[in-house]
C-alpha positions as CSV (number, residue, x, y, z in Angstrom):
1,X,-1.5,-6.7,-31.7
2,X,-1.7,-10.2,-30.7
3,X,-2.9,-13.0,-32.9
4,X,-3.1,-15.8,-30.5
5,X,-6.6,-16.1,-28.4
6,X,-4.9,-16.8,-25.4
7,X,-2.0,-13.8,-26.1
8,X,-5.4,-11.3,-26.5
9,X,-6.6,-12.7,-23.3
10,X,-3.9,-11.6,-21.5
11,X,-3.6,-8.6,-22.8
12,X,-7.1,-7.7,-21.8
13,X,-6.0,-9.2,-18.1
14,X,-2.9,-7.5,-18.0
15,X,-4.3,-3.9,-18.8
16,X,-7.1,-4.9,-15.8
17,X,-4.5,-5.9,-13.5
18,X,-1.9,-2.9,-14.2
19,X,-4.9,-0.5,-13.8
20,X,-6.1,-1.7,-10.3
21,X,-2.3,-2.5,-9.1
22,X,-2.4,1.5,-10.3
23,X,-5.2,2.5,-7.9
24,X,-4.2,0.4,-5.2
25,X,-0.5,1.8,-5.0
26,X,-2.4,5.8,-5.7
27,X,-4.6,4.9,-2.9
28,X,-1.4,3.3,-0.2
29,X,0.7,6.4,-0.9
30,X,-2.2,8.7,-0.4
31,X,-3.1,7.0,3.1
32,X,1.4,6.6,3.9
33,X,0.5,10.8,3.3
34,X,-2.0,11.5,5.6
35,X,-0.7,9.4,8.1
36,X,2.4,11.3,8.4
37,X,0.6,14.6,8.5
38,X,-2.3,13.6,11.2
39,X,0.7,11.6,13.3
40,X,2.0,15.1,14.7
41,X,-1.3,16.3,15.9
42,X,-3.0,12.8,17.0
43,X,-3.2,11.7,20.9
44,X,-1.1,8.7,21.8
45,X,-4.2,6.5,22.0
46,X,-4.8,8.2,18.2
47,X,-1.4,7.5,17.4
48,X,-1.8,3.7,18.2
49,X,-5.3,3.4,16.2
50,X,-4.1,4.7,12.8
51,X,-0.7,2.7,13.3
52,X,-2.4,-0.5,13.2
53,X,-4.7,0.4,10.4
54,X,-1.3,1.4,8.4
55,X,0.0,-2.0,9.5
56,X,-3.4,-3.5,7.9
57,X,-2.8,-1.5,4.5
58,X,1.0,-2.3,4.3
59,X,0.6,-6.0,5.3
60,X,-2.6,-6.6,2.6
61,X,-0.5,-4.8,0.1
62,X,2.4,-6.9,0.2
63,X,0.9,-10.1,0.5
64,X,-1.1,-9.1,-2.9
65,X,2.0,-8.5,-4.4
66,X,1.9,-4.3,-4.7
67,X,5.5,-4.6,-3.3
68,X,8.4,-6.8,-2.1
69,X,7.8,-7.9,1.7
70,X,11.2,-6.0,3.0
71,X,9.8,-3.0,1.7
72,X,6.5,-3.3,3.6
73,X,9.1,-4.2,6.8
74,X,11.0,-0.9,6.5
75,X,7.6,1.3,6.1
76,X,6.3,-0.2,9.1
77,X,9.4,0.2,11.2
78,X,10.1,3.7,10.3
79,X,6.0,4.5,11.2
80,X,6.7,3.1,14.4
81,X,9.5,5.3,14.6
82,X,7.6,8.4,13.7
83,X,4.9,7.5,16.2
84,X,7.2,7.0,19.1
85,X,8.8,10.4,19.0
């Protein structure tokens, strides 16, 4: 247990942030899921629609920190990929 005010503090900010950092990644892989399962079935102009939303997700993700910027590149590129065959 902390003793400091400011090391309980953080602590209590800490467990906050791990928990909605928790949800957000839950919720990005859950969306990364269905995206690969609706992309075999969708019409091209589908296909375009729900590849910019992912764009949205991944981009917002990385620039809160969820994960490291190349990794948001390399998700993007290979859902492009997926969408274009």
């Amino acid at each position: 247990m902390p003793n400091n005010k400011s090391c309980k503090k953080r602590l209590v900010t800490s467990a906050k942030r791990n928990e909605r950092n928790r949800q957000n990644r839950a919720m990005m892989r859950s969306q990364i899921k269905t995206y690969r399962s609706e992309i075999e079935a969708a019409s091209p102009e589908g296909k375009v629609s729900s590849l910019t939303a992912m764009y949205s997700l991944i981009d917002t993700q990385a620039r809160k920190g969820l994960m490291p910027k190349s990794r948001a590149a390399r998700l993007k590129s290979r859902m492009a990929a997926a969408a274009t065959k």
